[in-house]
FITORVEX-964178 format. One line per field, with one value per residue: x, y, z of N, C-alpha, C in turn; residue in one letter; residue number from 1. Coordinates in Angstrom, 2 decimals. Example, Ala and Ser with C-alpha at 12.3 -4.5 7.8 and 13.67 -1.06 7.14 Angstrom:
# residues 2
n.x = (13.19 | 12.85)
n.y = (-5.69 | -2.25)
n.z = (7.80 | 7.08)
ca.x = (12.30 | 13.67)
ca.y = (-4.50 | -1.06)
ca.z = (7.80 | 7.14)
c.x = (13.20 | 12.90)
c.y = (-3.30 | 0.03)
c.z = (7.80 | 7.87)
resn = (a | s)
resi = (1 | 2)
//
This chain:
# residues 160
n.x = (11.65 | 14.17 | 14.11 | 13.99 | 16.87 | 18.47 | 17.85 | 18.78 | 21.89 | 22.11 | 21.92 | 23.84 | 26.09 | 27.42 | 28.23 | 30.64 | 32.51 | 33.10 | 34.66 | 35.96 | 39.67 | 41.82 | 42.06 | 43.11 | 43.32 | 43.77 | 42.97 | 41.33 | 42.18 | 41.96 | 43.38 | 43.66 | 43.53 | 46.74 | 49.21 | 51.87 | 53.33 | 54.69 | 58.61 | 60.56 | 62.81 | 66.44 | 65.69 | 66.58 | 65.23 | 61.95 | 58.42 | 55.47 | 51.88 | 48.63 | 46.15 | 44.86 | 42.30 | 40.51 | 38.77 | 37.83 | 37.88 | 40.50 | 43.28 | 46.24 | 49.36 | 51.85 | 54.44 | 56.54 | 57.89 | 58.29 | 60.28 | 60.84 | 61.78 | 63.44 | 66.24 | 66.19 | 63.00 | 60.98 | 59.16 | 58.02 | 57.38 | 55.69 | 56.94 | 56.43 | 58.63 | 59.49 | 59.58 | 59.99 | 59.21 | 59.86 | 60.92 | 60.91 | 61.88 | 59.98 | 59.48 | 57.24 | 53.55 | 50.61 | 47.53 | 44.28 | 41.66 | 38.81 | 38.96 | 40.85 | 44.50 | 45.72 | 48.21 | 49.54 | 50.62 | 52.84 | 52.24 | 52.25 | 54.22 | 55.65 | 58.61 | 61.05 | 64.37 | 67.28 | 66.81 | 66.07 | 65.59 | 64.34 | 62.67 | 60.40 | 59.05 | 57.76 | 55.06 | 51.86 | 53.02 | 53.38 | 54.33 | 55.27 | 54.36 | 55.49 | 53.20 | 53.94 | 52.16 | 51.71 | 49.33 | 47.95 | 49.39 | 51.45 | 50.47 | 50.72 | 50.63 | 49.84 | 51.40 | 50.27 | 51.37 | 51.94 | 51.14 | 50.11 | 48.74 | 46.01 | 43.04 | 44.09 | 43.58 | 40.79 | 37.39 | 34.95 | 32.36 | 28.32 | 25.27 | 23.00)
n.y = (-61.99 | -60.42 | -58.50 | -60.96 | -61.72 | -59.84 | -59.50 | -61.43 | -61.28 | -58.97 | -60.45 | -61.84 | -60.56 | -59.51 | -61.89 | -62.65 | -60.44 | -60.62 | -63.20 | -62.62 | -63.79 | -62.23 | -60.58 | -59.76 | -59.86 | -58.30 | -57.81 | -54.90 | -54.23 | -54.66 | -55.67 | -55.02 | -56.30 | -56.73 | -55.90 | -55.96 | -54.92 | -56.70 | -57.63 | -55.53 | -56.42 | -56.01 | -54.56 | -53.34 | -52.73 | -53.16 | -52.43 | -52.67 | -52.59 | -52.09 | -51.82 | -50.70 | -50.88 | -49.55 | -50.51 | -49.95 | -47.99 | -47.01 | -45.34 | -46.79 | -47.70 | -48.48 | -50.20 | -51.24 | -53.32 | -56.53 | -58.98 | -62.39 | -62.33 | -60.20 | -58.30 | -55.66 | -54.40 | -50.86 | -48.53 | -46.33 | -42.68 | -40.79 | -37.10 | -33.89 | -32.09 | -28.99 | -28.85 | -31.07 | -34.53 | -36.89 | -40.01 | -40.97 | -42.77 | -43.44 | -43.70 | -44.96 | -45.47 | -43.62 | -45.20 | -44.31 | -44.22 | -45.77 | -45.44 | -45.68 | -46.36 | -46.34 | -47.74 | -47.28 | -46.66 | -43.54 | -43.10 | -43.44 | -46.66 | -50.00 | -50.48 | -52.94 | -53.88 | -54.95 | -57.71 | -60.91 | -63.26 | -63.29 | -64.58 | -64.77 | -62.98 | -63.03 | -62.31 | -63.61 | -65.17 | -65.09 | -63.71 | -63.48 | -60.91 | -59.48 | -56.87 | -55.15 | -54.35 | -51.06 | -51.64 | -53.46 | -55.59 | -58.42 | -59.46 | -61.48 | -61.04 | -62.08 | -61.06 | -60.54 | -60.57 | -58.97 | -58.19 | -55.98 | -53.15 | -53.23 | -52.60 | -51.18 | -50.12 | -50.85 | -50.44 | -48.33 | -49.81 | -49.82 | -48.65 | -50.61)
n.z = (-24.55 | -24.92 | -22.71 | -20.67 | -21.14 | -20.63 | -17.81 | -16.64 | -17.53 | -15.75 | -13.55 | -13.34 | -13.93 | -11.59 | -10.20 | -12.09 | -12.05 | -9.30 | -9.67 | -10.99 | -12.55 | -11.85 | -9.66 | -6.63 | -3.31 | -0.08 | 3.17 | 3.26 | 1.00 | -2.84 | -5.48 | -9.09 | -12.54 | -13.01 | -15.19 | -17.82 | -20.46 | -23.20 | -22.95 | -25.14 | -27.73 | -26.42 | -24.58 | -21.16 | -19.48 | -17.64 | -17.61 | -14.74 | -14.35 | -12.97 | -10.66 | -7.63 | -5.20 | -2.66 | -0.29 | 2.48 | 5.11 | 5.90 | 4.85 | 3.05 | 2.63 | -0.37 | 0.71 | -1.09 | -3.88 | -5.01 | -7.29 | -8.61 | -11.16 | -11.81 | -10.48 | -9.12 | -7.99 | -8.56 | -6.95 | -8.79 | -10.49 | -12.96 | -13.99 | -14.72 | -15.38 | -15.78 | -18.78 | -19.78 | -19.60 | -16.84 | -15.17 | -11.69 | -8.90 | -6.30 | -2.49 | -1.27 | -1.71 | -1.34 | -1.38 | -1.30 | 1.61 | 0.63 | -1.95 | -5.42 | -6.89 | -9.49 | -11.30 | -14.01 | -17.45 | -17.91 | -15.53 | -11.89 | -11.63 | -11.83 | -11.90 | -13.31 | -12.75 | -13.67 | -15.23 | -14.98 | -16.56 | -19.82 | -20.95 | -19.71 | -20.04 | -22.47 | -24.20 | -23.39 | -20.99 | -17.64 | -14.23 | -10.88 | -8.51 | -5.76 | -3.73 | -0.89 | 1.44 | 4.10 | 5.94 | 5.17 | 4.62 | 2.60 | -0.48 | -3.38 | -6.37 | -10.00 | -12.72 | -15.76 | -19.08 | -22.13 | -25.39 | -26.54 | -24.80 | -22.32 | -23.33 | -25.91 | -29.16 | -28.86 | -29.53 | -28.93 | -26.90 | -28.25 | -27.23 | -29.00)
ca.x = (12.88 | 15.26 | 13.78 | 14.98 | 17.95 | 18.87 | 17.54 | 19.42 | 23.02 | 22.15 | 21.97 | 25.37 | 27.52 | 28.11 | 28.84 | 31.51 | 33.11 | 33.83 | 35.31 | 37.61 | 41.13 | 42.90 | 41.81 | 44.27 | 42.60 | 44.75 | 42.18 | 40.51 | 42.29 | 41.76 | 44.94 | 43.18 | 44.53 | 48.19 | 49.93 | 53.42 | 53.99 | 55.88 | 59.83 | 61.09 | 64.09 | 67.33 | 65.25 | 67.05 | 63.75 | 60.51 | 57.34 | 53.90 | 50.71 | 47.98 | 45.05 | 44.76 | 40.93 | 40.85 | 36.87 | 38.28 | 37.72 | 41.63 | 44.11 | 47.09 | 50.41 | 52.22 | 55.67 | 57.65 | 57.21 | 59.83 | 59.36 | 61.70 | 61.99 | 64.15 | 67.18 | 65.49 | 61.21 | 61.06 | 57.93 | 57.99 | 56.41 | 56.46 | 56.56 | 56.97 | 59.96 | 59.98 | 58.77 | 60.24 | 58.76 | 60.59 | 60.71 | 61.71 | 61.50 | 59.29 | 59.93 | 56.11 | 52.46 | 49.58 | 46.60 | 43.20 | 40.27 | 37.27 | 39.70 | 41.37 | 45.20 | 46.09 | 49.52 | 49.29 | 52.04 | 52.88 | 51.55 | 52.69 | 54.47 | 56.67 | 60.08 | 62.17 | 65.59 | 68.32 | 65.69 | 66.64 | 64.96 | 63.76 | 62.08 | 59.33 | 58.42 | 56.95 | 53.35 | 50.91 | 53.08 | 52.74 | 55.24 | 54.61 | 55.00 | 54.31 | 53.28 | 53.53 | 51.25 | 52.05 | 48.49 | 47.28 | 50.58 | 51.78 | 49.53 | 51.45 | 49.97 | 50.46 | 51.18 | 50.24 | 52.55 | 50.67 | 51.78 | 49.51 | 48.09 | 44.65 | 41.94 | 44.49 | 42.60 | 39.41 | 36.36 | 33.96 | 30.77 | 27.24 | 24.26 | 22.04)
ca.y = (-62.75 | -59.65 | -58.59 | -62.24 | -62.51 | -58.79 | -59.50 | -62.94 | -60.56 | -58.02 | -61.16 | -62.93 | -59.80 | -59.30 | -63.11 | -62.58 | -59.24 | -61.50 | -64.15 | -61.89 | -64.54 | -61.50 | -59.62 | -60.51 | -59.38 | -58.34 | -57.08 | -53.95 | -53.37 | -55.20 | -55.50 | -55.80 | -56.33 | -56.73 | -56.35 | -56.07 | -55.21 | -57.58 | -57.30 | -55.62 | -56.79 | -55.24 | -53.50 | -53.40 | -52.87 | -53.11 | -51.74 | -53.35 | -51.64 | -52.62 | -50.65 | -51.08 | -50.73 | -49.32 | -50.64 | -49.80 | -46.44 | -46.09 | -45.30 | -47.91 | -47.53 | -49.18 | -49.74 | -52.02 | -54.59 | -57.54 | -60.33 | -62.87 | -62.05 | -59.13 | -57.66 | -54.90 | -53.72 | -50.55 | -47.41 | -45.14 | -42.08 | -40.18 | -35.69 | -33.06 | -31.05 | -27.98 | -28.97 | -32.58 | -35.64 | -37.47 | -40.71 | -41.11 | -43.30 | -42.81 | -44.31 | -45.90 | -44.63 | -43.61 | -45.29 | -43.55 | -44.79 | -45.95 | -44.86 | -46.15 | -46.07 | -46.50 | -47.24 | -46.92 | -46.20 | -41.96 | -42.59 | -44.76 | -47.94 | -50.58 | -50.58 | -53.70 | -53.77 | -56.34 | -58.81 | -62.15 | -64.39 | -62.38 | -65.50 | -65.34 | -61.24 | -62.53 | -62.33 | -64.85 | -65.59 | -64.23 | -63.48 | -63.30 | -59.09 | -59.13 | -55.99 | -54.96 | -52.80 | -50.92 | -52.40 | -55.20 | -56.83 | -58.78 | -60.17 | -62.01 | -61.46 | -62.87 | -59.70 | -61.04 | -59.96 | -58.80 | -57.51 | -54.36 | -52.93 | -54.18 | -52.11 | -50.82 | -50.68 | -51.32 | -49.36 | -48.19 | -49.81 | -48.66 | -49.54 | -51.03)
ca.z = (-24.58 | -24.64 | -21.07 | -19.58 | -21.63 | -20.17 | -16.26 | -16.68 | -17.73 | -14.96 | -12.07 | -13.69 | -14.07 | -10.00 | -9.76 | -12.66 | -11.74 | -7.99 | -9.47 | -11.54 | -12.03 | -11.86 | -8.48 | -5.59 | -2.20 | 0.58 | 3.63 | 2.54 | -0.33 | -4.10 | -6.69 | -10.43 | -13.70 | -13.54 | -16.54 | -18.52 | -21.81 | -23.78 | -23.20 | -26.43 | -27.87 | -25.79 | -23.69 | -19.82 | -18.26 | -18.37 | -16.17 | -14.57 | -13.65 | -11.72 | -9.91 | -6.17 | -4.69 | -0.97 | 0.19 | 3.72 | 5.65 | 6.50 | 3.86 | 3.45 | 1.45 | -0.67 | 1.10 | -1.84 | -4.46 | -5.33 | -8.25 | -8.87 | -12.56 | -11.43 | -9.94 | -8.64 | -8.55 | -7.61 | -7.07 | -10.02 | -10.71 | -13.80 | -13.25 | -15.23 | -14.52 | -17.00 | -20.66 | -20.06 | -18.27 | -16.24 | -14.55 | -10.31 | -7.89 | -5.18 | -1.62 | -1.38 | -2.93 | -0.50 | -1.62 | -0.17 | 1.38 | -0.22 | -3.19 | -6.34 | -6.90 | -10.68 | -11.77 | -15.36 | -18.62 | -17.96 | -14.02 | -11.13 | -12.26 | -11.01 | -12.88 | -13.10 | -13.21 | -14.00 | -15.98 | -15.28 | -17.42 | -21.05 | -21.74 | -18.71 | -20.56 | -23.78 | -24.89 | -23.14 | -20.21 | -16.54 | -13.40 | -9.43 | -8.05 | -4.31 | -3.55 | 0.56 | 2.18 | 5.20 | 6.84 | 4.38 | 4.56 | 1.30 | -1.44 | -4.79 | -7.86 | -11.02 | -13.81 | -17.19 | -19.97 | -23.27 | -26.47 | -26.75 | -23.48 | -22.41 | -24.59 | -26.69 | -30.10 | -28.96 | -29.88 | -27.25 | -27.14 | -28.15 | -27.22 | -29.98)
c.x = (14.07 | 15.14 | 14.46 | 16.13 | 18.88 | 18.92 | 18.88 | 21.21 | 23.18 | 22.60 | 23.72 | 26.53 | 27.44 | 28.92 | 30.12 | 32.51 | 34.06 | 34.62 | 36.65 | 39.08 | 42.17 | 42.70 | 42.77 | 43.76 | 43.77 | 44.76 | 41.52 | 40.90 | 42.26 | 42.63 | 43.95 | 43.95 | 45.91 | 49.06 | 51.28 | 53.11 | 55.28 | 57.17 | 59.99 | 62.43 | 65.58 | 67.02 | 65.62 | 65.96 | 62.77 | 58.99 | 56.24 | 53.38 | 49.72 | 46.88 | 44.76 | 43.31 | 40.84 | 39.34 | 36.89 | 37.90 | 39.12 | 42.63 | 45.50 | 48.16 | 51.05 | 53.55 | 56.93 | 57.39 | 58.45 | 59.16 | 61.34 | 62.39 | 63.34 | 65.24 | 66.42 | 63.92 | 61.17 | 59.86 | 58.43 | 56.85 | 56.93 | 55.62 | 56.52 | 57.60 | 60.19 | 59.00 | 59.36 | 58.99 | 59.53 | 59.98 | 61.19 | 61.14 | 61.10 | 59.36 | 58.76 | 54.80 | 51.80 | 48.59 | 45.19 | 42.49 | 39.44 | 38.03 | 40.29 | 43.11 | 45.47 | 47.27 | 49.44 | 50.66 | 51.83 | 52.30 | 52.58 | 52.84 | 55.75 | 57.85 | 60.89 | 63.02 | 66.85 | 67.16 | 66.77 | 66.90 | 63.75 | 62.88 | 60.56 | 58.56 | 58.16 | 55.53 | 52.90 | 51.84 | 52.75 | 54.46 | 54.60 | 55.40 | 54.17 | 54.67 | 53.28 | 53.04 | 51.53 | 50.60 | 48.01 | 48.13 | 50.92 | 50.71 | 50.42 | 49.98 | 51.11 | 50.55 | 51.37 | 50.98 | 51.50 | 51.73 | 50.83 | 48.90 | 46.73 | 43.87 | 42.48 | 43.63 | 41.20 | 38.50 | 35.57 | 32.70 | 29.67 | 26.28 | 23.68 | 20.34)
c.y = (-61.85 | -59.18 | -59.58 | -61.90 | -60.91 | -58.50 | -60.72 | -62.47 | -60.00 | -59.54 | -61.54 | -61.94 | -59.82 | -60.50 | -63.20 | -61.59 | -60.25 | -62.50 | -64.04 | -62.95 | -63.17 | -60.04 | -60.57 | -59.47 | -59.44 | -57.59 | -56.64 | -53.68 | -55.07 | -54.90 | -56.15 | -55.44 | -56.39 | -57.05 | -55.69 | -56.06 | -56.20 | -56.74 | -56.48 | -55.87 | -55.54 | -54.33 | -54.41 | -53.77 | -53.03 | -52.59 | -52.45 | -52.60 | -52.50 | -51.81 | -51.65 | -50.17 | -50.89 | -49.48 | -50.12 | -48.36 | -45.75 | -46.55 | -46.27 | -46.85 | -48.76 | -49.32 | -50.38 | -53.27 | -55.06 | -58.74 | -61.08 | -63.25 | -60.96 | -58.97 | -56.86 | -54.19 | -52.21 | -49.30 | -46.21 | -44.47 | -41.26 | -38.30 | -35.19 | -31.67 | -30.12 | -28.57 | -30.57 | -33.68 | -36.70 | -38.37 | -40.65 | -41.91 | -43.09 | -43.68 | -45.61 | -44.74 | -44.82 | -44.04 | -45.08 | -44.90 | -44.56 | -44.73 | -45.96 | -45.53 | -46.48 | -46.36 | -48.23 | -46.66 | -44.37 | -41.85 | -43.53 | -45.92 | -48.81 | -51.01 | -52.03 | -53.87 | -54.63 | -57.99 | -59.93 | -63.20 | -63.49 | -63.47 | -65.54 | -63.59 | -61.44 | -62.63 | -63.62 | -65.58 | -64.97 | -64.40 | -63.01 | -62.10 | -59.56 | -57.83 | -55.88 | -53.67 | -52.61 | -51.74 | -53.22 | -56.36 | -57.16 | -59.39 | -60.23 | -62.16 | -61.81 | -61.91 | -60.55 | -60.38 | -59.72 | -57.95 | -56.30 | -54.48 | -52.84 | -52.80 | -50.93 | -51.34 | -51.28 | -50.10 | -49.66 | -49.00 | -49.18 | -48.96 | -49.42 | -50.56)
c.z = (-24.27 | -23.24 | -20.19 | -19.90 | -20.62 | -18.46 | -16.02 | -16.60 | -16.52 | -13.76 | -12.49 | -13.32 | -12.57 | -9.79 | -10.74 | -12.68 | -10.17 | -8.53 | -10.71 | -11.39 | -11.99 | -10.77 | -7.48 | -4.48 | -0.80 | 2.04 | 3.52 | 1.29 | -1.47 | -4.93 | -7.92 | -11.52 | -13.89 | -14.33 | -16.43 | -19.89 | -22.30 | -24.14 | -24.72 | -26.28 | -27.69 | -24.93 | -22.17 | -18.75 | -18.42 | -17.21 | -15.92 | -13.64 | -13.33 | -11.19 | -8.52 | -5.61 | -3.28 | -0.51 | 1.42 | 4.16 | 6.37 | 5.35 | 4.29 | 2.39 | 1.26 | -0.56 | -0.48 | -2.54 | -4.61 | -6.37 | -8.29 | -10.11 | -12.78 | -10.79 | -8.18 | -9.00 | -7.66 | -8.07 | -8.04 | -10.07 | -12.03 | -13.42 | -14.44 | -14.66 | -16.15 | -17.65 | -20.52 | -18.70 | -18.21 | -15.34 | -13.26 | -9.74 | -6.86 | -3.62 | -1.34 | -1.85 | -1.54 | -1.40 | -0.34 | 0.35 | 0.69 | -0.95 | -4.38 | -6.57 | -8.47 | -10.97 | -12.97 | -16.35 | -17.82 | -16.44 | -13.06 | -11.66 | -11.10 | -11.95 | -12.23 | -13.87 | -12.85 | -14.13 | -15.95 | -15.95 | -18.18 | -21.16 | -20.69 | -19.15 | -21.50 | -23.31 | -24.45 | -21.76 | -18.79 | -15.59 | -12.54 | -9.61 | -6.95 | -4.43 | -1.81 | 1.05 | 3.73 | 6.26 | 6.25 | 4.41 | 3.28 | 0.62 | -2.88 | -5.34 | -9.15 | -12.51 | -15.12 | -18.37 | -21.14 | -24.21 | -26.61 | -25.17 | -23.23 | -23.05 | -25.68 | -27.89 | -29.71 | -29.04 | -28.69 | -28.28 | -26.66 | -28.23 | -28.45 | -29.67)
resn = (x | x | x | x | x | x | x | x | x | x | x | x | x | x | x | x | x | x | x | x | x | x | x | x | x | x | x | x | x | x | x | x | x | x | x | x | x | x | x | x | x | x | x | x | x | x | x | x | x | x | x | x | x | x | x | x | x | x | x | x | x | x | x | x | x | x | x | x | x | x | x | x | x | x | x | x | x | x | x | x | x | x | x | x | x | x | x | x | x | x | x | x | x | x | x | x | x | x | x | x | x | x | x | x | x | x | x | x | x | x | x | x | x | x | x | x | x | x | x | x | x | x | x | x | x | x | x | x | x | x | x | x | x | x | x | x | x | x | x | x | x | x | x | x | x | x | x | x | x | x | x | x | x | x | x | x | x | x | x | x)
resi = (1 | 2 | 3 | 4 | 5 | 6 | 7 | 8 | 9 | 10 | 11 | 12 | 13 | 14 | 15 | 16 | 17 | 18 | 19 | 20 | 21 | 22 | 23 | 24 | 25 | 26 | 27 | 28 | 29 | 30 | 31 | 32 | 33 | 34 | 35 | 36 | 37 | 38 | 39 | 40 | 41 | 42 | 43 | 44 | 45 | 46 | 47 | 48 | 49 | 50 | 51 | 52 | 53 | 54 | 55 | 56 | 57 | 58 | 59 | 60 | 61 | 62 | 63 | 64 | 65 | 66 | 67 | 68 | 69 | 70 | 71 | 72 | 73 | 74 | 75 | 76 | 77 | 78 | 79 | 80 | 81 | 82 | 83 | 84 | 85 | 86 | 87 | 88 | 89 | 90 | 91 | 92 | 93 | 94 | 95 | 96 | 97 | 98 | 99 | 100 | 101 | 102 | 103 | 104 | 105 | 106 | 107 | 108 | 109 | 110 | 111 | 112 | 113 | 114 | 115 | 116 | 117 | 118 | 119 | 120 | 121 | 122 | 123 | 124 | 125 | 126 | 127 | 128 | 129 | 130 | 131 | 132 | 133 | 134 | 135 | 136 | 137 | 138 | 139 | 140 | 141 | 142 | 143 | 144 | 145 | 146 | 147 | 148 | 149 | 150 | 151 | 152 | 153 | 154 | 155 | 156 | 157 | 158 | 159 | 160)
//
């Protein structure tokens, strides 16, 4: 019974990984997970990350994102300059081929600035970010907002 119930897991997971609601396909490349921490209160700005999946054999970039939640979205990176770390804006991100681009809290992010509507940045709602790629072109996703950041607090699992 654990044999089927385990062959039966192995066939399902590929067909559930594809139908991911939160992959946004855009040519060769794959946009997953896009999140937002929930606004805090008086906070100006706020950031969304994302991981961009290059299946392709020629590297793309990422020229500029825009949401209509915003003022301004713009490519952040965070450095360290000296003993501090510091945030800058970066003009656009090279993502490789047959690579992974991760923009993460403390990595590549997308900063927005002059928040229009606080009320579309709590917990459990979502907001369109197109991102444009110099050869994929545009693809809108939908960055989910969350009060802790996805496997914050979670324990690894172990097999039994």
């Amino acid at each position: 019974m654990l044999k089927s119930s385990l062959l039966l897991a192995a066939l399902l997971l590929p067909v559930c990984v594809a139908a991911n609601a939160d992959d946004y396909k855009a040519g060769d490349l794959l946009v997953s997970d896009p999140w937002s921490q929930e606004l805090p209160p008086n906070a100006p700005t706020v950031a969304a990350y994302f991981v961009i999946h290059n299946t392709g054999e020629t590297p793309d970039r990422l020229l500029s994102v825009e949401t209509p939640v915003a003022d301004k979205a713009e490519l952040h990176e965070h450095v360290m300059q000296g003993d501090l770390m510091k945030m800058q804006q970066v003009p656009s991100v090279a993502v490789p081929a047959k690579g992974d681009l991760t923009f993460a809290p403390m990595a590549y992010h997308v900063m927005l600035l002059g928040l229009k509507d606080r009320s579309l940045l709590a917990d459990g709602k979502q907001f369109p970010l197109t991102l444009t790629f110099e050869k994929a072109g545009k693809v809108e996703v939908e960055v989910s907002v969350q009060k802790m950041p996805p496997m914050a607090g979670h324990e690894p699992m172990h097999a039994q």
